[in-house]
C-alpha positions in Angstrom: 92.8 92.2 90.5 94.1 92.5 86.9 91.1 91.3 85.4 91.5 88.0 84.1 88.5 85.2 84.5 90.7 82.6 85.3 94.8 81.1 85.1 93.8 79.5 81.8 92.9 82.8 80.1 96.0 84.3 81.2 98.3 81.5 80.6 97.4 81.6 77.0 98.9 85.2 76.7 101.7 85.1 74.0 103.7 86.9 76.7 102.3 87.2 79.9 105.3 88.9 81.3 104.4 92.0 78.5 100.9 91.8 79.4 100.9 92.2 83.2 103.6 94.3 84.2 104.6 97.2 82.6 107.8 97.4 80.7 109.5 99.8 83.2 108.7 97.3 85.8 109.9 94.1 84.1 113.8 94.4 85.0 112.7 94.4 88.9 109.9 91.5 89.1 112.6 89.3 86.7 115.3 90.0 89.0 113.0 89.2 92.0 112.4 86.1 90.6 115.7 85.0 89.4 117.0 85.8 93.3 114.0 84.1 94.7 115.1 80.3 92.1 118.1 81.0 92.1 119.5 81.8 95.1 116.9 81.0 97.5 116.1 85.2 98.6 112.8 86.7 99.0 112.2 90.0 98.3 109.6 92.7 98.3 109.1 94.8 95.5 107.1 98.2 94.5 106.2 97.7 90.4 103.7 99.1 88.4 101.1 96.1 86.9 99.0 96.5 84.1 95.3 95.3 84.1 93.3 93.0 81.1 92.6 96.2 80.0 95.9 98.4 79.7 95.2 100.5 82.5 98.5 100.7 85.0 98.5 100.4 88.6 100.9 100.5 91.6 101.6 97.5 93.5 104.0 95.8 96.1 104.7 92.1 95.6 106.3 90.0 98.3 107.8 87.1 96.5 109.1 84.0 98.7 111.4 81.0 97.6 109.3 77.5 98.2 110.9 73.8 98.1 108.2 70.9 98.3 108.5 67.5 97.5 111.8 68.5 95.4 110.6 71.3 93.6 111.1 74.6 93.9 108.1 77.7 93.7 108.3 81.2 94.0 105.4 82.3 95.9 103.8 85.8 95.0 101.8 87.8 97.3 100.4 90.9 95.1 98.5 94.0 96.7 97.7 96.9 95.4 99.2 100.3 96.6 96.4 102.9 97.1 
């Protein structure tokens, strides 16, 4: 969806966060987050994402709070707003 061949190329992104969302959209997914780890809420969420190559597009992630085997994810589910 954004372009990347694989986790590994975009883990090695000096700030991933910078990379794929745009800035106007980084207050939101953060604060999605920190609810989901934090306080156990999941949320849904219309932000803007950017792709590998700068372009911007509109999308809704659902993000859910997981605990397994004593740790805890936060699941995203990302789709693209047409």
């Amino acid at each position: 969806m954004q372009g990347f061949s694989s986790p590994e190329e975009w883990s090695k992104l000096d700030n991933p966060l910078e990379a794929v969302v745009q800035k106007s959209s980084q207050d939101v997914i953060v604060s999605a987050y920190q609810n989901a780890m934090e306080k156990l809420i999941a949320s849904k969420i219309n932000i803007k994402l950017k792709k590998k190559t700068g372009e911007t597009f509109d999308a809704s992630v659902i993000m859910v709070p997981v605990a397994y085997q004593g740790y805890l994810f936060a699941l995203h589910y990302i789709s693209s707003i047409c």
